[in-house]
C-alpha positions in Angstrom: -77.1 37.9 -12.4 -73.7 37.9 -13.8 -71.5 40.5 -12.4 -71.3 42.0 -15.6 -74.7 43.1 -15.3 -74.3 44.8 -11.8 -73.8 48.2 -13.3 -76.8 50.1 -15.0 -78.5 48.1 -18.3 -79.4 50.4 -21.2 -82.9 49.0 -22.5 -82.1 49.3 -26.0 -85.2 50.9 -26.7 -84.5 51.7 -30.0 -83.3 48.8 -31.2 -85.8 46.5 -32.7 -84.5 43.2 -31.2 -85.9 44.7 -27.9 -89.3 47.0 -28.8 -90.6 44.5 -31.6 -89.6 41.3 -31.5 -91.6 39.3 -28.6 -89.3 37.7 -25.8 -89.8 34.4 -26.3 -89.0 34.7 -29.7 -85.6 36.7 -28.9 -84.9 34.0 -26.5 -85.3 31.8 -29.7 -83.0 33.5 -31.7 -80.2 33.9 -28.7 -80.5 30.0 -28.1 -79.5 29.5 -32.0 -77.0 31.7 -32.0 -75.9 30.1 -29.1 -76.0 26.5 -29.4 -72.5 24.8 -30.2 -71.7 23.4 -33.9 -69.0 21.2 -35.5 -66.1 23.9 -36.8 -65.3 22.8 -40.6 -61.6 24.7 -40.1 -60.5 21.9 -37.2 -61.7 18.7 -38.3 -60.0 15.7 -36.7 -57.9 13.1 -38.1 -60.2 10.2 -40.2 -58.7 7.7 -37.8 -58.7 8.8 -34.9 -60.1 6.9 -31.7 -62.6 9.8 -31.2 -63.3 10.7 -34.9 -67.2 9.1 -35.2 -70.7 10.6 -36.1 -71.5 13.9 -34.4 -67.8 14.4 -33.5 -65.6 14.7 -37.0 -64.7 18.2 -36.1 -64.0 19.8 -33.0 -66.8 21.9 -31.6 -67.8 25.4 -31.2 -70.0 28.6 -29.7 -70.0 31.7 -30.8 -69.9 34.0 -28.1 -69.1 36.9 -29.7 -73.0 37.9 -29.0 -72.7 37.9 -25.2 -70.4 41.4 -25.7 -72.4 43.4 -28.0 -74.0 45.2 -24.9 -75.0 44.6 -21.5 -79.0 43.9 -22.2 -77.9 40.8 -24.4 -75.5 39.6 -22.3 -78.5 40.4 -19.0 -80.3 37.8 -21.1 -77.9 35.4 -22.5 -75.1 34.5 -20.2 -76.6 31.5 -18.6 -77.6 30.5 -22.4 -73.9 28.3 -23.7 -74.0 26.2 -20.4 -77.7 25.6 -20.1 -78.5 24.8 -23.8 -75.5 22.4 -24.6 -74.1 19.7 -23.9 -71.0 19.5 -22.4 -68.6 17.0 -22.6 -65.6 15.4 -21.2 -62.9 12.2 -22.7 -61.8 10.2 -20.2 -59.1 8.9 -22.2 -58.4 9.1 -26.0 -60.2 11.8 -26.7 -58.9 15.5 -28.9 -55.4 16.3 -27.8 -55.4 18.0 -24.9 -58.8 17.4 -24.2 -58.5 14.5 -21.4 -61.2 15.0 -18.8 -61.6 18.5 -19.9 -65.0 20.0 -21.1 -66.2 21.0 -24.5 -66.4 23.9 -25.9 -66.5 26.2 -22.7 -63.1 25.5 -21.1 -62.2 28.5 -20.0 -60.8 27.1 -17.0 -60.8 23.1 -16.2 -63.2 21.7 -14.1 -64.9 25.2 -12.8 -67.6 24.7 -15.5 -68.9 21.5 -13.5 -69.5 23.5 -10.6 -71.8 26.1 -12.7 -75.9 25.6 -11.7 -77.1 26.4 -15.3 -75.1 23.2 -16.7 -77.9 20.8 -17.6 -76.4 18.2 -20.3 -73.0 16.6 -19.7 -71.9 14.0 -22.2 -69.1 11.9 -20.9 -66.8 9.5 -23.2 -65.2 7.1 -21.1 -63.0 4.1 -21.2 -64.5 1.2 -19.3 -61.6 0.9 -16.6 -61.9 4.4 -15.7 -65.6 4.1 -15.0 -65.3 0.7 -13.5 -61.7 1.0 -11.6 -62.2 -0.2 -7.9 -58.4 -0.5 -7.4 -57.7 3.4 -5.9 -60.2 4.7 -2.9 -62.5 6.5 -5.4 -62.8 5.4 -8.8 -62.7 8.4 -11.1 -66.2 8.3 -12.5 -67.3 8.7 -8.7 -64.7 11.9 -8.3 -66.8 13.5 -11.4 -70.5 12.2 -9.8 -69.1 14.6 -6.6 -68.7 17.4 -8.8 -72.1 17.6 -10.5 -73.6 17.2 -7.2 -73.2 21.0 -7.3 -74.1 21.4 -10.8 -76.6 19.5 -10.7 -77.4 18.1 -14.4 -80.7 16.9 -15.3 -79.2 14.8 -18.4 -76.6 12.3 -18.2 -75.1 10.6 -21.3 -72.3 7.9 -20.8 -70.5 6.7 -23.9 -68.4 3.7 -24.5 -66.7 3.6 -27.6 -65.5 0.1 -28.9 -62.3 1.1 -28.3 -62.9 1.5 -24.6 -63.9 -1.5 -23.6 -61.4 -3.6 -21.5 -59.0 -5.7 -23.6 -60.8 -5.0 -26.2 -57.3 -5.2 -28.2 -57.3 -8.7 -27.5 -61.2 -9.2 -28.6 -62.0 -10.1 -25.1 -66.2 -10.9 -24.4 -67.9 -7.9 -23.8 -69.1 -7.5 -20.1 -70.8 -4.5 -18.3 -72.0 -5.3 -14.4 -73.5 -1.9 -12.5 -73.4 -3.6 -9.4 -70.0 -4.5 -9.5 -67.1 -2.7 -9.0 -63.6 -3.3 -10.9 -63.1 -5.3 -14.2 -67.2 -7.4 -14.5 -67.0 -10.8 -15.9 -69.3 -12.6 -18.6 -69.3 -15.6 -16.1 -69.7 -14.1 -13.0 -72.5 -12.0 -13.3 -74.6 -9.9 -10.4 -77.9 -11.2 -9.8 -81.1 -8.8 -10.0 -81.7 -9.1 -6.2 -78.2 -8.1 -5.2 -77.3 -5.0 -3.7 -75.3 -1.9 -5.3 -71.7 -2.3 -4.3 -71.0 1.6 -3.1 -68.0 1.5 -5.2 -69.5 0.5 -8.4 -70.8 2.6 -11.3 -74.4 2.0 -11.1 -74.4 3.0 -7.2 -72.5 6.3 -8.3 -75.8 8.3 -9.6 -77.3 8.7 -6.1 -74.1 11.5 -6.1 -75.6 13.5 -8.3 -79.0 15.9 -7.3 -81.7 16.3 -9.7 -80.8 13.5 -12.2 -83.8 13.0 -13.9 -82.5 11.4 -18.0 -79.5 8.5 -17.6 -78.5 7.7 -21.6 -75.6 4.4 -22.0 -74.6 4.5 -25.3 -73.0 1.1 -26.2 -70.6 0.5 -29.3 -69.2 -2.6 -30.8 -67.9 -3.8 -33.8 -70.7 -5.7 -35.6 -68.6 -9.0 -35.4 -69.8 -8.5 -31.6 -73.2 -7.5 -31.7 -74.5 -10.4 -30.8 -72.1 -10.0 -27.4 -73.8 -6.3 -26.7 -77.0 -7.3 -27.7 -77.0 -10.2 -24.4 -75.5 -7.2 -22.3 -78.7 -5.0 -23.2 -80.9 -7.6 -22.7 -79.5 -7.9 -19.5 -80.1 -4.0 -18.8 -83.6 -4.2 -19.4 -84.0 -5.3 -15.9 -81.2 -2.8 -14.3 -82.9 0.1 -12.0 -80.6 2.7 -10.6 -81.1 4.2 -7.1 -81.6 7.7 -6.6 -80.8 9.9 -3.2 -84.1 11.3 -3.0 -85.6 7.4 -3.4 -86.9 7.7 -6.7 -84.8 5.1 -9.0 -83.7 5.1 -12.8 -86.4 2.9 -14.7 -85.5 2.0 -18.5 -87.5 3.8 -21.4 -88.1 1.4 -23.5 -89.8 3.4 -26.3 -86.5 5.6 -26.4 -84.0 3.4 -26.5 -82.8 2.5 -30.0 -80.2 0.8 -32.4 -78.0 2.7 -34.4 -74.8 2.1 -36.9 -72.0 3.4 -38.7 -69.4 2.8 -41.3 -66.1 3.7 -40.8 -62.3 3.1 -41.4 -60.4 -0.2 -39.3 -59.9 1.3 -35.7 -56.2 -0.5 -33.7 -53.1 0.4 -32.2 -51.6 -0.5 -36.4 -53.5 2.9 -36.8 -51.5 4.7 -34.5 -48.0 3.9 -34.2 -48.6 2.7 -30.5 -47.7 -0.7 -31.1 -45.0 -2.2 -33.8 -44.8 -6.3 -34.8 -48.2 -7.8 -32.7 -49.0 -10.6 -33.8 -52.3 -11.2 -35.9 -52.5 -7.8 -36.8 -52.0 -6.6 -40.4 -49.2 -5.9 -42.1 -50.4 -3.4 -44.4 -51.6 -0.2 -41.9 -50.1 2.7 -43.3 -53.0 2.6 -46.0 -55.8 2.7 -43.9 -58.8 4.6 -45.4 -60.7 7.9 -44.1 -63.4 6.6 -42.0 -66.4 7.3 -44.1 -69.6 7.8 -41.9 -73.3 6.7 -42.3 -76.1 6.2 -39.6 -78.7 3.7 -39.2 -81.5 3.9 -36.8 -84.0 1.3 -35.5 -86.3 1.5 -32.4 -85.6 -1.1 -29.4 -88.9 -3.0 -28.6 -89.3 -5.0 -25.5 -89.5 -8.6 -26.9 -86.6 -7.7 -29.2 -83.9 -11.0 -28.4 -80.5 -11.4 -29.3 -79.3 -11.3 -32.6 -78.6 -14.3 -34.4 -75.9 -15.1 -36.5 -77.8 -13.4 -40.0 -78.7 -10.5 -37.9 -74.8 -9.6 -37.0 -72.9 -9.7 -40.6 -69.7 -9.5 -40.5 -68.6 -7.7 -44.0 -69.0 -3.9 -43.3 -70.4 -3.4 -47.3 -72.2 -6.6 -46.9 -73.6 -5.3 -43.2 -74.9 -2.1 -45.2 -76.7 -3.8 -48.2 -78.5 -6.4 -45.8 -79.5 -3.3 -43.8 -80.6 -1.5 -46.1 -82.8 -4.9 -47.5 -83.9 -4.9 -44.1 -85.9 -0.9 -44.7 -82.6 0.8 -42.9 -82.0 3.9 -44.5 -78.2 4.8 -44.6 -77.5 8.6 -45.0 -76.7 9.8 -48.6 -72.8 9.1 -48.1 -70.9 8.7 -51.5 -67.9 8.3 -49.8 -68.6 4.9 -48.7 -68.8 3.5 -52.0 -65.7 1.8 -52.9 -63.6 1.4 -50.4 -62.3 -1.9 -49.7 -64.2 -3.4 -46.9 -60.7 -5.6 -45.2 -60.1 -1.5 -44.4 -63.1 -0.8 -42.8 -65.7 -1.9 -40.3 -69.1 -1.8 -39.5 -69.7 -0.2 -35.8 -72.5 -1.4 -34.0 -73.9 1.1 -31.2 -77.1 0.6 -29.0 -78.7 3.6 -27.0 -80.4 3.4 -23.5 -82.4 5.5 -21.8 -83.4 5.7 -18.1 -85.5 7.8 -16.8 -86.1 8.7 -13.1 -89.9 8.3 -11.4 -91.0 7.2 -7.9 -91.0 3.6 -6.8 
């Protein structure tokens, strides 16, 4: 129990909360109150690199319920880190925010030793995941962390500006077995081993890992690239330290989308005179967000050329021919589509059982 709650509790008999309402349905009521939300007063810039659906406003808890008296906070201090997600940038994420976690940061790093965390949600560039050049990459620095933690639920994200080179439109590649920089040509087999210094070996780190969620972006111009790489996945099984292994959940895994404004360095001010890019960047549009979603079946293959359009306007209206339904988003409507692009994202879920 928190030390908080080492001196005497009052029951707050006499408050209804406690003598009517039934426990699980206070519990209820606590989680809702507790559970984190987007914050309307700090939204983040339109164009930013981590500006996308689910994350156009920095997020908050309101805590102020844990100091009303000591029965509530007997029975909802283990509630913010238990309930939400928590999660971390590993590069180009809010200001200040690099490798830090969301919204309880009260102080850097101690939240990942805390035993009620059960959701982290990490954003993180593919190098940092991948990087085999130091002793310890620092996705495997993190894995040694929530060994204490212990998380049940792990979500990776890599955004289409966190692929390597992707600047340069290099071909997508993603290896688990691998460590460093993977390459489309050069690929690991299904029989080889783990390399210990590669992602995919890096979950046997972490205790209790039972959900393992790799959500895959692209611009829809690539789909076609992603699409090969999560074929590829289908047959990817993760070791465990307690030998069970990471099995793909077919039935969960899904295809989703979103509209948005141009994302590059022109956006930013990080890069003046590179060739091929446009001229015209200070006029940019607001990214303007929708969502499609689609379920991935096993005998889906990869998309073909009329399956990936490249026009983000003409992407929606073939969706939508297609039986997506877009959210009801009038700001997409007339914005010139050489200023924004269609994002092409692709959801996959592990989940942990016995050999």
């Amino acid at each position: 129990m928190p030390s908080l709650c080492a001196k005497e509790i009052n029951p707050q008999s006499d408050s209804p909360l406690f003598n009517r309402i039934p426990p699980e349905v206070r519990n209820s009521i606590f989680k809702y109150a507790l559970t984190a939300y987007e914050d309307p007063t700090r939204r983040y810039e339109r164009n930013a690199y981590y500006y996308r659906p689910g994350y156009t406003c920095a997020h908050k808890i309101d805590t102020n319920l844990l100091l009303t008296c000591r029965r509530v906070y007997a029975e909802t201090a283990r509630l913010p880190a238990s309930i939400n997600e928590q999660v971390s940038w590993y590069y180009r994420g809010p200001p200040n925010m690099h490798g830090k976690t969301i919204p309880l940061d009260d102080r850097p790093g101690s939240l990942l030793r805390r035993r009620e965390l059960r959701r982290i949600h990490v954003f993180a560039q593919q190098f940092w995941l991948e990087e085999s050049s130091v002793r310890v990459s620092g996705f495997a620095r993190l894995t040694g962390l929530w060994n204490i933690a212990r998380p049940t639920h792990l979500l990776i994200t890599i955004r289409h500006t966190d692929w390597w080179m992707w600047e340069v439109d290099a071909p997508l590649a993603l290896d688990p077995k691998r460590a460093g920089r993977p390459s489309p040509e050069n690929r690991s087999r299904p029989s080889d081993r783990f390399d210990q210094k590669s992602w995919g070996a890096q979950f046997q780190n972490i205790r209790g890992l039972e959900c393992l969620q790799l959500e895959l972006e692209t611009v829809e111009s690539k789909a076609t690239e992603l699409d090969a790489i999560v074929s590829r996945a289908k047959g990817w099984r993760f070791p465990l330290r307690d030998g069970r292994v990471l099995v793909l959940d077919e039935r969960k895994s899904k295809r989703t989308g979103w509209i948005g404004g141009c994302l590059g360095w022109w956006n930013r001010g990080e890069a003046d005179d590179i060739d091929g890019y446009p001229e015209d960047v200070e006029n940019c549009p607001p990214s303007a967000i929708s969502t499609w979603t689609g379920h991935l079946q096993p005998d889906d293959q990869e998309a073909d050329s009329d399956a990936a359009p490249r026009a983000p306007l003409t992407a929606k209206q073939r969706l939508e021919a297609a039986g997506v339904v877009f959210d009801d988003d009038g700001s997409v409507k007339g914005l010139p589509e050489d200023k924004t692009s269609t994002y092409y994202v692709v959801t996959l879920t592990w989940r942990a059982q016995r050999q």
